[in-house]
C-alpha positions in Angstrom: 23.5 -15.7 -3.6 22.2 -12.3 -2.7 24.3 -9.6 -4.8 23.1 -6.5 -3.2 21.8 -5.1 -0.1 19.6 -2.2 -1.1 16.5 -5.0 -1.6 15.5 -7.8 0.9 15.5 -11.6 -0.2 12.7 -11.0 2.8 9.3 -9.0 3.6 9.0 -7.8 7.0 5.7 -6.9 9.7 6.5 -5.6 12.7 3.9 -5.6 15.1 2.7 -3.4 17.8 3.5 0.5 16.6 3.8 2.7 19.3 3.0 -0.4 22.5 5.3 -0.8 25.2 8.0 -4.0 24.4 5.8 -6.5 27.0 2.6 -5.3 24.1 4.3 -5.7 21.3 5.6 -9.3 22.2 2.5 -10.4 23.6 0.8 -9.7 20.2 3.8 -11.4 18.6 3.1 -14.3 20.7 -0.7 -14.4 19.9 -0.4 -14.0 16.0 2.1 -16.7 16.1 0.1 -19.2 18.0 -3.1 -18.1 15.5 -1.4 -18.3 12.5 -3.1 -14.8 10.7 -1.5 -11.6 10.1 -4.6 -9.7 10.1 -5.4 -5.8 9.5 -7.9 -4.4 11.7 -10.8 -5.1 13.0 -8.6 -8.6 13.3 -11.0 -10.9 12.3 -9.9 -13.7 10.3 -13.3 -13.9 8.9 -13.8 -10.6 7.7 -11.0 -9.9 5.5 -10.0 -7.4 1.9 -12.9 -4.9 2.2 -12.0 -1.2 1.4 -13.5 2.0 1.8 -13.5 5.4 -0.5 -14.2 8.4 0.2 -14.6 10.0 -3.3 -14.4 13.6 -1.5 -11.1 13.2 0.0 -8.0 13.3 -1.5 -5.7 10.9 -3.6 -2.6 13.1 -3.0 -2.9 13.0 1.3 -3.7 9.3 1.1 -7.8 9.9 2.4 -9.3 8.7 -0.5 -9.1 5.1 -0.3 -8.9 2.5 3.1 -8.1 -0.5 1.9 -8.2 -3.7 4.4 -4.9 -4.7 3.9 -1.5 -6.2 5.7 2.0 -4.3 5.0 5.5 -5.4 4.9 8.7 -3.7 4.6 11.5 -4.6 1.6 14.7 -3.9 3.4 17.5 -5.7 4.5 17.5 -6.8 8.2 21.3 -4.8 8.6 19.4 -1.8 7.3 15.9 -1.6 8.9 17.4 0.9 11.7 14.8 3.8 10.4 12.0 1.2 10.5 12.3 -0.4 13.6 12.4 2.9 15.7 8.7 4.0 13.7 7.5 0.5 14.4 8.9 -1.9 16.6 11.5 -4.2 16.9 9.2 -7.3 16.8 8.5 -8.5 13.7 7.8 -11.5 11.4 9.3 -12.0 8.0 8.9 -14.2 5.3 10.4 -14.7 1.9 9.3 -13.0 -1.1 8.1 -16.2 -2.9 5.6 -16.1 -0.2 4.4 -12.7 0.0 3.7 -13.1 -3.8 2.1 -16.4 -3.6 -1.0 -14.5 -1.2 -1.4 -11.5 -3.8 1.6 -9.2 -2.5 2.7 -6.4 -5.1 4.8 -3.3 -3.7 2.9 -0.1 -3.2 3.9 3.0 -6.2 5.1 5.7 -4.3 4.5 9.0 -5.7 6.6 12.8 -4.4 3.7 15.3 -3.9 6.1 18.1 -5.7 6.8 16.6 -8.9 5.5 18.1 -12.0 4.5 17.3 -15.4 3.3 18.6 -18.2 -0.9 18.1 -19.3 -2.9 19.0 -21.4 -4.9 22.4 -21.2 -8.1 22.9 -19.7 -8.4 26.4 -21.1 -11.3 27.2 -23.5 -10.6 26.0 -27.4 -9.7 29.5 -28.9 -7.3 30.1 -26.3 -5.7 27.3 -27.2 -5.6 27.9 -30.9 -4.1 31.0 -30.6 -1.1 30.5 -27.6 -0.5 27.1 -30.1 -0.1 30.4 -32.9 2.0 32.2 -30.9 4.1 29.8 -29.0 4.2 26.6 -30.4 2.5 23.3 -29.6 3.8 22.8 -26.8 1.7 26.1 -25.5 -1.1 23.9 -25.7 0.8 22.1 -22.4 0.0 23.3 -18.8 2.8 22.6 -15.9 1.1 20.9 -12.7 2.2 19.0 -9.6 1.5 15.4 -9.7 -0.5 15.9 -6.4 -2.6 18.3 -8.0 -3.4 16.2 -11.3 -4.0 12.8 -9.6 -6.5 14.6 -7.7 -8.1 16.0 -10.9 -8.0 13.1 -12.5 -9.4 10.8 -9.6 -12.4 13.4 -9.7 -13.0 12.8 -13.2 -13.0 9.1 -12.4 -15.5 8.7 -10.0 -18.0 11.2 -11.7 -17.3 9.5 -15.3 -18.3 6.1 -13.4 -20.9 7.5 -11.3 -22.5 8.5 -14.6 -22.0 5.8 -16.9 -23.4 3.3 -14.0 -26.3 5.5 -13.8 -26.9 5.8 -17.5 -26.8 1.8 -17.3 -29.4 1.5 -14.7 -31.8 3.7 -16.7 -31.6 1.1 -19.3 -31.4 -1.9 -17.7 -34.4 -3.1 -19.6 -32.9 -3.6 -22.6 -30.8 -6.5 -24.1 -27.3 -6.8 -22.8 -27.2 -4.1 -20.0 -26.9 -6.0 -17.4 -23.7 -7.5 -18.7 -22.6 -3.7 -19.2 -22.9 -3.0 -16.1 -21.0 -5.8 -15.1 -18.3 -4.7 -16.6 -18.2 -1.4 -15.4 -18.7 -2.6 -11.4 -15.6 -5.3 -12.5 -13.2 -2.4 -14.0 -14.0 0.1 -11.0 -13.0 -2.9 -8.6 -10.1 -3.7 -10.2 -9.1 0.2 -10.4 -10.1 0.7 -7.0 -8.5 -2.4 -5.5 -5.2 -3.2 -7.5 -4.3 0.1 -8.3 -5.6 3.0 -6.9 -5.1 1.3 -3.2 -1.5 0.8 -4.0 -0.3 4.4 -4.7 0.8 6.4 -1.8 2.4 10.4 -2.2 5.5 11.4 -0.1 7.1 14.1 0.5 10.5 13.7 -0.4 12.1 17.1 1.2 11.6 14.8 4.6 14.0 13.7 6.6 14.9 9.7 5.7 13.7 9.2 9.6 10.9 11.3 9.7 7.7 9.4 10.9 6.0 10.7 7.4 8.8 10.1 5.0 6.9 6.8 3.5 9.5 6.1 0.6 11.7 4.8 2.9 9.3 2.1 4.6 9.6 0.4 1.0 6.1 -0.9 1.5 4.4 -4.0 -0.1 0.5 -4.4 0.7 -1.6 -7.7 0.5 -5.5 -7.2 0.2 -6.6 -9.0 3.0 -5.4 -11.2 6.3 -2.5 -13.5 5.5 -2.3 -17.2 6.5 1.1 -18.8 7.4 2.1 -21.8 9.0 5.6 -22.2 10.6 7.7 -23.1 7.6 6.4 -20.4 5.7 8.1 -17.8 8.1 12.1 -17.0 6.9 12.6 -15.4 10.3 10.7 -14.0 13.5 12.3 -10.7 15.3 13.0 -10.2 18.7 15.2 -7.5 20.5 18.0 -9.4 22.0 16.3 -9.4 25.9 13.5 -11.5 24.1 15.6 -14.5 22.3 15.5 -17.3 24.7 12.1 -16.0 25.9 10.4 -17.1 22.4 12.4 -19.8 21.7 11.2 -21.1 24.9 7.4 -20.2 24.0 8.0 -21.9 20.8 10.7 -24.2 19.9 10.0 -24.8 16.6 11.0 -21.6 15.9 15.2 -22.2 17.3 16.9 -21.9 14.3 14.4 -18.9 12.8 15.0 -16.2 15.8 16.8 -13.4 15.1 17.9 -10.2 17.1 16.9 -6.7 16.1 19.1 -4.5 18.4 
């Protein structure tokens, strides 16, 4: 029994941002008769690549591209917002699912928000403001925009260099598994984490077409499979109900109206 309403039991894709209605079913139609969710190029046979852009930043969402299908957690009464950015046709399935094909939510991170790192000025600055003030002198303030960014520099140089210092010694024993292991941890930083953090701007309108935190986004590496029992519902404006159900009547008792 669902005791809340500010998650969904359900994960949502809507289909077809920014077509006209006859589009946007028409691609609802032909992704239900395929049987993918795919991300573009829409090719179920090229599918989870990603590219980075190491000059570009974390903090506007450049860096990294990742090949990946979204969906929405929120409640059908409460996707209002959503629909008018995206659509009103949509597929959703249950959570369970979503999980089962790699799903994880993406961490959404206000531009604004500050903490408090360590310095980066010279040592005997340090020693003395750590005198004169404290230890906490030794502390600068910085937006979390502005240190992700730093700190996502660091990261590709620091790998850059260490793969390169690898190379240069490939000839000797046990190199080639280092370097292994440093092409395994930059996937999995590049893939499973630093593809699934997004900045905001949270002095946005909840409507406004930028304001991400609100689309409550979960991201799958990849094109998603599904057969007809793994759907918990497909979405239709009302004009469109008996027009699917009579394209596909397996999916009767699964339709349901987005107004």
């Amino acid at each position: 029994m669902l005791m809340q309403r500010y998650v969904s039991p359900h994960l949502t894709h809507f289909v077809g941002r920014g077509k006209e209605p006859e589009k946007q079913y028409a691609l609802l139609v032909a992704i239900l008769r395929s049987g993918w969710l795919t991300h573009p190029p829409h090719n179920p046979a090229i599918s989870g690549n990603l590219t980075v852009n190491s000059a570009a930043l974390l903090s506007r969402n450049e860096m990294y591209a990742p090949e990946v299908v979204c969906f929405c957690d929120i409640p059908l009464r409460d996707v209002g917002i959503h629909v008018r950015k995206y659509g009103r046709f949509g597929l959703a399935f249950p959570r369970s699912f979503i999980v089962r094909v790699g799903g994880a939510p993406v961490r959404y991170i206000p531009l604004p928000s500050r903490i408090r790192v360590l310095s980066d000025r010279p040592p005997l600055q340090l020693v003395e403001r750590i005198r004169e003030h404290g230890p906490l002198a030794a502390l600068d303030e910085v937006t979390m925009g502005d240190h992700f960014d730093k700190m996502l520099r660091e990261y590709h140089e620091l790998i850059g260099l260490a793969e390169k210092m690898v190379r240069e010694k490939e000839r000797l024993p046990g190199v080639q598994g280092d370097f292994k292991r440093f092409v395994n941890l930059e996937r999995f930083l590049d893939f499973h984490v630093f593809s699934f953090v997004k900045f905001f701007d949270p002095d946005l309108p909840d409507d406004h077409r930028d304001n991400y935190y609100m689309e409550r986004e979960w991201r799958v590496v990849g094109n998603v499979p599904f057969t007809v029992p793994d759907l918990a519902a497909v979405l239709v404006p009302r004009d469109y109900v008996e027009r699917l159900r009579a394209d596909f009547p397996d999916l009767h008792e699964k339709v349901r109206v987005i107004e």
